[in-house]
C-alpha positions, 0 to 999 in steps of 0.5 A, spaced: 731 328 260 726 328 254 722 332 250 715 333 247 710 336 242 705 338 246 701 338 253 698 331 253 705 328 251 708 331 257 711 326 262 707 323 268 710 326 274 710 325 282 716 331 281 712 338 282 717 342 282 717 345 274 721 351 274 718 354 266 723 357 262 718 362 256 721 368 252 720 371 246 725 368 240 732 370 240 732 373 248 737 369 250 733 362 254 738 357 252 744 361 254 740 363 260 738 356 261 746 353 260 749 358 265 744 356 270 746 349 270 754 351 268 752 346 263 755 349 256 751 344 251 745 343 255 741 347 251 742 349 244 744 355 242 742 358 236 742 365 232 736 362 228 729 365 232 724 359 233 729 354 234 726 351 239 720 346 237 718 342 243 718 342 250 724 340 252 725 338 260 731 338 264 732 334 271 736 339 276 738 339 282 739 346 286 744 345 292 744 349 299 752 349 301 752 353 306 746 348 310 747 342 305 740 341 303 738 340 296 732 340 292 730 336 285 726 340 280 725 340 272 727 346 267 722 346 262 724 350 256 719 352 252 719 354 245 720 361 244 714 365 242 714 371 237 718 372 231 719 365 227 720 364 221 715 358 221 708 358 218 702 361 221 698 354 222 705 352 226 705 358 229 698 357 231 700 350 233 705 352 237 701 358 242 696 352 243 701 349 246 704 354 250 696 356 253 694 350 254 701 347 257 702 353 262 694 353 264 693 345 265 699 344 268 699 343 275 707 341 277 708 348 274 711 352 280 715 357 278 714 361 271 720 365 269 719 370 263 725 373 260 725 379 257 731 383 253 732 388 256 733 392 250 725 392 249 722 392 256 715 394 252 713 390 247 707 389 246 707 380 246 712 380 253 706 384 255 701 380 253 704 373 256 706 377 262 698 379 263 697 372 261 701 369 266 697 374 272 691 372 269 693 365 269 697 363 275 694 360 280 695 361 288 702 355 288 705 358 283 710 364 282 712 369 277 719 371 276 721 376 270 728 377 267 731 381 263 736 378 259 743 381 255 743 387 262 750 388 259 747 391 253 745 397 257 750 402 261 749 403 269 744 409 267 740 405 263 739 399 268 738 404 274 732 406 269 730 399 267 731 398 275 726 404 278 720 401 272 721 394 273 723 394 281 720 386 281 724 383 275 731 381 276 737 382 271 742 377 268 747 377 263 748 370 262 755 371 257 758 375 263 754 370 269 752 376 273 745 375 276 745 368 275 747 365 282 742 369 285 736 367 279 738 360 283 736 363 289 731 365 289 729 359 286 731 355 291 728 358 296 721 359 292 721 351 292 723 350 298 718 355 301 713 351 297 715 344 300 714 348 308 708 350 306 706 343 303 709 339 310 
């Protein structure tokens, strides 16, 4: 739909479903984000870390089949944090602009934090999961994934499993997870507009 360099060039928005998409550099969100919408070049995937720069966001809309009932969101997709390539001033940059957008940003409903589930203890995953706990106010929802699960065999996800009951897992190369993330998307939004009624 559009893209912006910061918070204050967000788009105006009625639209209150935004659905924000954050992880480290080269954890697999652009991959992630075109398995989602079964849209192959929606979001560019590339092997070069810190690709993303700016805020882009995507119109979707999540069908119910089974009820025909639908309802519209946006996928933000912000830029990667961590291990760029890029100078320390425009890392800087880049970080105020994620604290400020994910602190100010009222149409924000549903955080989705990704993780490699290859590195489930790195200190930054850490530190942004605890941002969004001390942040998020009472009409948002976290969501963490760990991504490339099939990087790990059935033991190694049932350990992952048992440490993290509350996260989900996905393996956007093979589509395992991803039906489900949309659910659980689905019903969030569609709680939210219940609650809102």
């Amino acid at each position: 739909m559009t893209s912006a360099p910061n918070v204050g060039a967000a788009p105006e928005s009625d639209e209150q479903n935004e659905i924000v998409f954050m992880a480290r550099s080269n954890v697999g969100k652009s991959s992630l984000l075109n398995a989602l919408t079964n849209h192959k070049g929606l979001a560019k995937v590339s092997s070069t870390p810190g690709k993303t720069r700016l805020i882009n966001y995507f119109d979707v809309t999540l069908l119910n089949r089974e009820e025909d009932k639908k309802v519209n969101a946006k996928f933000v997709d912000l830029p990667g944090f961590g291990y760029a390539k890029v100078s320390k001033s425009m890392k800087h940059d880049w970080e105020k602009n994620l604290t400020d957008y994910i602190s100010t940003r009222e149409q924000i409903k549903v955080f989705i934090h990704l993780v490699d589930c290859r590195h489930p203890h790195l200190d930054i995953d850490t530190s942004v999961s605890q941002f969004l706990f001390d942040n998020v106010r009472e009409n948002q929802y976290i969501i963490q994934i760990f991504t490339k699960i099939d990087k790990l065999n059935q033991k190694e996800q049932n350990a992952l499993r048992r440490e993290f009951p509350n996260a989900m897992t996905v393996s956007s190369s093979k589509k395992r997870g991803t039906k489900k993330i949309i659910n659980v998307i689905y019903d969030l939004l569609e709680e939210k507009e219940k609650n809102e009624d």
